[in-house]
N, C-alpha and C positions, 0 to 999 in steps of 0.2 A: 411813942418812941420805939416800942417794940416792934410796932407794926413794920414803923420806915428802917427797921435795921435790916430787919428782914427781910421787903423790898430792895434794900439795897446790895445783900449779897446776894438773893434771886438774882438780881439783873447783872450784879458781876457774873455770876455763874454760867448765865445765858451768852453773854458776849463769850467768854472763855469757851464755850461749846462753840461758840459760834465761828473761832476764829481761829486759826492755826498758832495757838498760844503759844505753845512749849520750840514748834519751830522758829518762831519772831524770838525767844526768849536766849536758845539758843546760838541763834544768829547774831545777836547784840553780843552775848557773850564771847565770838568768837571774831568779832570786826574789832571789840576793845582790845581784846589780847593783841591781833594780831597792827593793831595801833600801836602798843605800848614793845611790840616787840621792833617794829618798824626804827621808833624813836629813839632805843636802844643799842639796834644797828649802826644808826646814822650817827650815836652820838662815842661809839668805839671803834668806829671805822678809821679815822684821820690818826689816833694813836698807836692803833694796832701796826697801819700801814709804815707809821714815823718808828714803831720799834723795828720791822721786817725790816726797813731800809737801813737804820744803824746796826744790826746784826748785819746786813748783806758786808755794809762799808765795811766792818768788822775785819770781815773774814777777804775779803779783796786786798784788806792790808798785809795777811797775814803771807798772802802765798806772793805778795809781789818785794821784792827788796826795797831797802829805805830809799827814798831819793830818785827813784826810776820813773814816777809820774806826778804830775804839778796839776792832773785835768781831775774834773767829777767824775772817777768810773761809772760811775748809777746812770747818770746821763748822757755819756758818750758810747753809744752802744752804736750794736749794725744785727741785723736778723738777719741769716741764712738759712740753704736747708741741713736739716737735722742729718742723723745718720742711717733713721726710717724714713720710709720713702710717706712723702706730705707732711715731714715734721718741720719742723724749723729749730733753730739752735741762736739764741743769743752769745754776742758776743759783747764783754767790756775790752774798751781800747783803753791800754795804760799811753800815756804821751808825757813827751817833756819839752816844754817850746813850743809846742804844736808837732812836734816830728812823734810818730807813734815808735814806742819804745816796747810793746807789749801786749800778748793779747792773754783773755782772763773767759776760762768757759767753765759749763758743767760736763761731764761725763761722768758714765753710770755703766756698774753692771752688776749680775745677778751673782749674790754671794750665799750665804748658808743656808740664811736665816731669809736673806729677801736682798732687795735692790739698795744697793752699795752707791751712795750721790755720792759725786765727789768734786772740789773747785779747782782748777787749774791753771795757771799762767804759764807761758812761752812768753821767751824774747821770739826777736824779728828773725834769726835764726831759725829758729823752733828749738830752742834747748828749756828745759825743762826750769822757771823758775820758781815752783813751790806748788805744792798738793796740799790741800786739808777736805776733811770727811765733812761733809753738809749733813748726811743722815745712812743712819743704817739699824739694822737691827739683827745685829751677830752678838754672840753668843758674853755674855761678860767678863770679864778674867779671862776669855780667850779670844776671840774674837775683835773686841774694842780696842786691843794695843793697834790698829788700826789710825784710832784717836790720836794727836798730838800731845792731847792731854795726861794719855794713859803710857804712851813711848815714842821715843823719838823716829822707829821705823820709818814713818811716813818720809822723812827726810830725807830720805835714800833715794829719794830721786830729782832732788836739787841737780842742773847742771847734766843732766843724761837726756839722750836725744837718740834718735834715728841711727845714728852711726855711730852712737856710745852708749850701752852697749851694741853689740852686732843684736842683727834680731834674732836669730838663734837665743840668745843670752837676754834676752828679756822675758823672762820666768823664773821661778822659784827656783833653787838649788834642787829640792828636789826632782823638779822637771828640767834639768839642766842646766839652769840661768844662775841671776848672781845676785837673786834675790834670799831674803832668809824668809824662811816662813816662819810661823809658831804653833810650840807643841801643840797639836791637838785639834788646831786649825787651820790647816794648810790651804782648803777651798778660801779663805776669807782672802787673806794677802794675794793669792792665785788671782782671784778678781779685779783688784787693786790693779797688781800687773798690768791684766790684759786689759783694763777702763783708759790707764795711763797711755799706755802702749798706743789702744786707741785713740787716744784725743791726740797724740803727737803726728799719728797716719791721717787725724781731720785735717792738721794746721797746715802737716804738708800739702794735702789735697786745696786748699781752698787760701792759701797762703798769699796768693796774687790780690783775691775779693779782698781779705780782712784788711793789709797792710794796704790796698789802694794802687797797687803794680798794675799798668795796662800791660806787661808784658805776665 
C-alpha cells in the first residue's frame, strides 16, 4: 500500500513538472469568473436599461407642460449633428395628434466643479418650455440650487427665448443680464445661462430639420 501511494504521488508530481500546471490552473480560474461575470451582465442588463428609460421618461415629463404630447418621447427621436464638429445630438419630438408640439434635448457646459448636463424643451417657436439638471458636480449648498429640488431658480427660464430676453440680457446680473446668481457661486448659474442660451441658438439653427420644414 505504501509502495502504490508513493507511486502514485511520484507520477502525479512527474505530470505536474511535466505540464504547465499552474498556467491551465489559472486559466480555468479565469474563463469561470469571467463566465459567471458574463451571466451576470446578461442577467442586469434589461433592468438597468428599463430603470434608465423610466428616469429618462421621468425627467422628459418634467420639462415639458401637462397635455402638450400624447407620443413615446424615448421613441420618437431624430439624430442630428451635435455642436462639435462629428458629434451628433439627439433629439425627442414631443407631438400631439401627430402635429410636433415640441422638441426635448441635452445641452451642456462646463461649470465649477465639471460639466453641467442639462434637459431642455422648446416649443415650435423656440421658446423656452422647461430646464432640469441630468448631472453635475458643483459645489453643495451652493452650487446644487441649480437643482429643482434644491430651488426653484431653474424655472426662470420657462417661456424666454431668443428675443426675450435680448441677448445682451442673457446672463447673470452680475454680468449684466436678468439672471440672479448665488452667493458664492456665480460660475455655476453663469454656465446654466450660457448651456440654455445655447441650445435655443441650436433650435434656431436647425429648427427646419427638427420640425420637418422643407422651407
Amino acid at each position: 500500500m505504501m509502495t502504490a501511494e508513493i507511486q502514485r504521488r511520484f507520477t502525479l508530481e512527474s505530470v505536474r513538472e511535466k505540464l504547465p500546471y499552474q498556467p491551465l490552473l489559472l486559466g480555468t480560474v479565469a474563463l469561470a469568473a469571467g463566465a459567471a461575470l458574463t451571466l451576470a451582465n446578461n442577467a442586469t442588463r434589461e433592468p438597468i436599461a428599463a430603470a434608465e428609460a423610466h428616469d429618462m421618461q421621468m425627467t422628459l415629463a418634467q420639462v415639458l407642460p401637462s397635455g402638450i404630447a400624447d407620443n413615446d418621447l424615448l421613441q420618437d427621436t431624430l439624430e442630428l449633428p451635435g455642436p462639435q464638429a462629428g458629434s451628433t445630438r439627439k433629439i425627442h419630438l414631443a407631438k400631439k395628434a401627430g402635429a410636433i408640439t415640441g422638441a426635448v434635448f441635452n445641452v451642456s457646459e462646463r461649470g465649477y466643479a465639471g460639466e453641467i448636463r442639462l434637459l431642455m424643451a422648446v416649443d415650435t417657436d423656440g421658446k423656452v418650455l422647461g430646464v432640469r439638471v441630468l448631472k453635475h458636480s458643483e459645489t453643495p449648498g451652493l452650487g446644487d440650487k441649480i437643482e429643482i429640488t434644491r430651488h426653484p431658480w431653474i424655472t426662470g427660464f420657462n417661456g424666454k427665448s431668443l428675443g426675450e430676453p435680448a441677448a445682451d440680457k442673457w446672463a447673470v446680473r452680475k454680468d449684466g443680464g436678468i439672471y440672479d446668481s448665488f452667493a458664492g457661486a456665480t460660475i455655476t448659474p453663469r454656465a446654466v445661462v450660457k448651456a440654455v442660451k445655447g441650445g435655443l441658438d441650436y433650435f434656431a439653427t436647425h429648427r427646419n430639420a427638427i420640425l420637418g420644414d422643407p422651407q
